[in-house]
C-alpha positions as CSV (number, residue, x, y, z in Angstrom):
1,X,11.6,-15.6,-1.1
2,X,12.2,-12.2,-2.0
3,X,12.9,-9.8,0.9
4,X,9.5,-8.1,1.0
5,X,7.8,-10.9,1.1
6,X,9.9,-12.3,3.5
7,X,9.4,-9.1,5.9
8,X,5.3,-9.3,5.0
9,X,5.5,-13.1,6.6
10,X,7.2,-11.6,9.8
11,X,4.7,-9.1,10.3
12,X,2.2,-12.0,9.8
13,X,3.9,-13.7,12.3
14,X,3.5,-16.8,9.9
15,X,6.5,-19.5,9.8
16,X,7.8,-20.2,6.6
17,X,5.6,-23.1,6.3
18,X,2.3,-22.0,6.8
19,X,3.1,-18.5,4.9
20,X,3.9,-21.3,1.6
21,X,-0.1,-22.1,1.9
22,X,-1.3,-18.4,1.7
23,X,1.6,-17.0,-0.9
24,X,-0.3,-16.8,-3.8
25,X,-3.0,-14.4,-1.8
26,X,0.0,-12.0,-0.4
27,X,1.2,-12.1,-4.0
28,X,-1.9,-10.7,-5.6
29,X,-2.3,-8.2,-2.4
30,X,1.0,-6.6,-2.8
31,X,0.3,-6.1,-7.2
32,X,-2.8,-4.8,-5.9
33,X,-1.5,-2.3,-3.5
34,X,1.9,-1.3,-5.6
35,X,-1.2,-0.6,-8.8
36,X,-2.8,1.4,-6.6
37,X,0.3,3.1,-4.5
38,X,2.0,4.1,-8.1
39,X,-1.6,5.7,-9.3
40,X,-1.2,7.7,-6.1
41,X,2.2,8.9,-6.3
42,X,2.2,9.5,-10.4
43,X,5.0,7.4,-11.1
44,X,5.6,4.1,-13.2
45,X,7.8,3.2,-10.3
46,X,8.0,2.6,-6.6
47,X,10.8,4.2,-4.7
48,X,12.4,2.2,-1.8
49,X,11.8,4.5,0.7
50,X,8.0,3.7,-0.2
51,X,8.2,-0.2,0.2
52,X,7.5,0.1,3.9
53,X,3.5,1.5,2.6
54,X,2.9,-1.7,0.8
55,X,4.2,-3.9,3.7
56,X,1.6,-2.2,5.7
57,X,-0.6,-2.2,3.3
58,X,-0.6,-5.8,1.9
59,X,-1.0,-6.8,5.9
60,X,-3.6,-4.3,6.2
61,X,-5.7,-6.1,3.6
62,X,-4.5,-9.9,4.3
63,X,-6.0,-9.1,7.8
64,X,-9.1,-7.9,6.9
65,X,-9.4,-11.2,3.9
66,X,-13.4,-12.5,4.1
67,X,-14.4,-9.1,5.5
68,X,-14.0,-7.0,2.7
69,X,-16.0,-4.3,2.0
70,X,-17.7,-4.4,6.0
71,X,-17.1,-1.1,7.9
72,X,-17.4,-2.6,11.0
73,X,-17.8,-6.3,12.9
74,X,-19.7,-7.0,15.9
75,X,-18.7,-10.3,17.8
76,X,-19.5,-10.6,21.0
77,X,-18.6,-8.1,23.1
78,X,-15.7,-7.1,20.5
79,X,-16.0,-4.5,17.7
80,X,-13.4,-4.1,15.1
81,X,-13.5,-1.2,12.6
82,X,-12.0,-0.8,9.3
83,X,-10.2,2.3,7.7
84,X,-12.0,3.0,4.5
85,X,-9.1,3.7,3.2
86,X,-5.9,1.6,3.3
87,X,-3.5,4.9,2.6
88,X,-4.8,7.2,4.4
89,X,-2.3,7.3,7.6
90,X,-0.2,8.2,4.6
91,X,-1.7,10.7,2.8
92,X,0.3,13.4,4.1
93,X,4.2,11.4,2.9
94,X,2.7,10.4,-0.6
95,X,1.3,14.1,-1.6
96,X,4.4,15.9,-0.5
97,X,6.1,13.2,-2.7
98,X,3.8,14.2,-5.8
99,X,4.0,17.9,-4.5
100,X,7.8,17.9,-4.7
101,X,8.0,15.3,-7.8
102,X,5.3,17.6,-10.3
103,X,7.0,18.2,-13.5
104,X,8.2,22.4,-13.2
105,X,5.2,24.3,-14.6
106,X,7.2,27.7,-14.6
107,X,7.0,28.0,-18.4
108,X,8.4,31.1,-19.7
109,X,8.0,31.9,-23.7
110,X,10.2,33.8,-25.9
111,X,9.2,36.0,-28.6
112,X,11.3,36.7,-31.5
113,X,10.8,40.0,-32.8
């Protein structure tokens, strides 16, 4: 098991066994979230200091599996709320990453006489 994967089960607190039975969905969560997180930060790739967003992120989503797309849950006398949006606690880190990763715009042009 590869060592995100691995660190996505601990946060689960699943055992080895039962994560085996629910692999395929964490699979598809985290191809979904590292699609999304590379739209966000304009880049192909992922750095490694950004792996810890789709951890949270992939647990995020597995937690809120069958609910999708509901706000809010009433059951009993407990509410649970959703974010909206799953990157939004890091919306500040990923657009000073695009802010300091933009292409330098400072074009000057030369005319020859």
């Amino acid at each position: 098991m590869d060592k995100n994967l691995n660190e996505i089960r601990k946060r689960l607190g699943l055992t080895e066994e039962k994560f085996e039975k629910v692999k395929e969905r964490v699979e598809t969560l985290e191809t979904d979230t590292r699609s999304q997180l590379s739209l966000l930060l304009e880049s192909k790739t992922i750095p490694n200091e950004f792996e810890f967003i789709v951890r949270a992120v992939v647990v995020k989503r597995f937690n809120r599996f069958k609910n999708e797309g509901m706000k809010s849950i009433n059951q009993s006398e407990e509410t649970i709320t959703y974010d909206s949006d799953d990157f939004g606690e890091y919306e500040s880190i990923i657009n000073k990453y695009v802010d300091d990763n933009k292409p330098d715009t400072d074009l000057r042009t030369v005319e020859f006489i």
